[in-house]
C-alpha positions in Angstrom: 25.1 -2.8 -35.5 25.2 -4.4 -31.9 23.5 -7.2 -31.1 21.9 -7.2 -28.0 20.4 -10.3 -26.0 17.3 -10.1 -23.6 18.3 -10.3 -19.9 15.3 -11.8 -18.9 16.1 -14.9 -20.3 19.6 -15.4 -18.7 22.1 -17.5 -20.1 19.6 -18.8 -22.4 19.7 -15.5 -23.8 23.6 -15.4 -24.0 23.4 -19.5 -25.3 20.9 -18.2 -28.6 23.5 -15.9 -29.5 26.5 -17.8 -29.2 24.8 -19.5 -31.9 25.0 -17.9 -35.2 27.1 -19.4 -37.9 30.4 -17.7 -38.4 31.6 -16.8 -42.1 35.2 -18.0 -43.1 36.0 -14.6 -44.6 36.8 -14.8 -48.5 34.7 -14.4 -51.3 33.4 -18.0 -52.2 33.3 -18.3 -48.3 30.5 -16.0 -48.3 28.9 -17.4 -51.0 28.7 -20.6 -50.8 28.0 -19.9 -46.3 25.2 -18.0 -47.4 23.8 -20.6 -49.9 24.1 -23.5 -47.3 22.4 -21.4 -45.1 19.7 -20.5 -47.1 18.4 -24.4 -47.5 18.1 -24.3 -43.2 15.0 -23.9 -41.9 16.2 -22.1 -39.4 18.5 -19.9 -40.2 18.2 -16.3 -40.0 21.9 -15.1 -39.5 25.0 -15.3 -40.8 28.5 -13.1 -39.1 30.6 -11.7 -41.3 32.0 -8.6 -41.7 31.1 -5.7 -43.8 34.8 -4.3 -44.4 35.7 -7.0 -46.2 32.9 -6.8 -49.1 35.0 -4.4 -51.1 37.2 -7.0 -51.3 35.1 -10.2 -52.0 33.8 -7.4 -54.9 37.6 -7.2 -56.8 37.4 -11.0 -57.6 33.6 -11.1 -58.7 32.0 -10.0 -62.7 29.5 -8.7 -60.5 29.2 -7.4 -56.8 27.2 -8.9 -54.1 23.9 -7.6 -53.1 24.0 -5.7 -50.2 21.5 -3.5 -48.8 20.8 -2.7 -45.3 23.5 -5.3 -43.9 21.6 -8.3 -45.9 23.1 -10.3 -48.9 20.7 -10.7 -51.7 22.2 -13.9 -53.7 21.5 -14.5 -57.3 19.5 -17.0 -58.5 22.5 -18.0 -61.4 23.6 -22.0 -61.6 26.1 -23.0 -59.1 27.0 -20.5 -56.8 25.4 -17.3 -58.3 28.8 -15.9 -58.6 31.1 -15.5 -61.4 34.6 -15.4 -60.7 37.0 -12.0 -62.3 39.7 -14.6 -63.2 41.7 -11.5 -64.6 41.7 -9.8 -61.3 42.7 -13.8 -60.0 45.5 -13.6 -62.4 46.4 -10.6 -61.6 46.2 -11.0 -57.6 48.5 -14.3 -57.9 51.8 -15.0 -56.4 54.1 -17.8 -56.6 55.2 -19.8 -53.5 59.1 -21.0 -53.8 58.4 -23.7 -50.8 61.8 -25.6 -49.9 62.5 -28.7 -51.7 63.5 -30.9 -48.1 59.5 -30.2 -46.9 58.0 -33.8 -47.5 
């Protein structure tokens, strides 16, 4: 999908587009983007992109809701999302930082 602005309007055109909220990339990123978003009056658009759902997915119970390049989010408490905290678990590594950083 390519977005594509209307020339008549210039570099107000250009300035609308430049304008849409940016995801951070990870799963509770998306999440908790989306739910923000959701309370703006507004707001109609959130970037992101799609390669990385399969991802976001392996750390979930339960996948996101995607169909048609839009995110259909649950209406559970908190976030909507549960986390896999196996998959967490399993996905961990340890950082050995060096004892002289202060």
């Amino acid at each position: 999908m390519f977005l594509r602005f209307d020339t008549d309007e210039g570099i107000t055109g250009w300035g609308k587009g430049s304008s849409f909220p940016h995801n951070a990339q990870g799963t509770l990123q998306i999440v908790s983007g989306a739910q923000l978003c959701m309370t703006l009056p507004n707001f109609y658009r959130l970037e992101h992109a799609m390669t990385h759902i399969s991802g976001y997915n392996r750390f979930l119970t339960e996948p996101l809701n995607f169909h048609d390049g839009k995110l259909t989010l649950a209406d559970n408490t908190g976030l909507g999302v549960e986390m896999d905290a196996d998959e967490i678990e399993r996905s961990s590594i340890e950082i050995k930082w060096p004892e002289n950083l202060n």
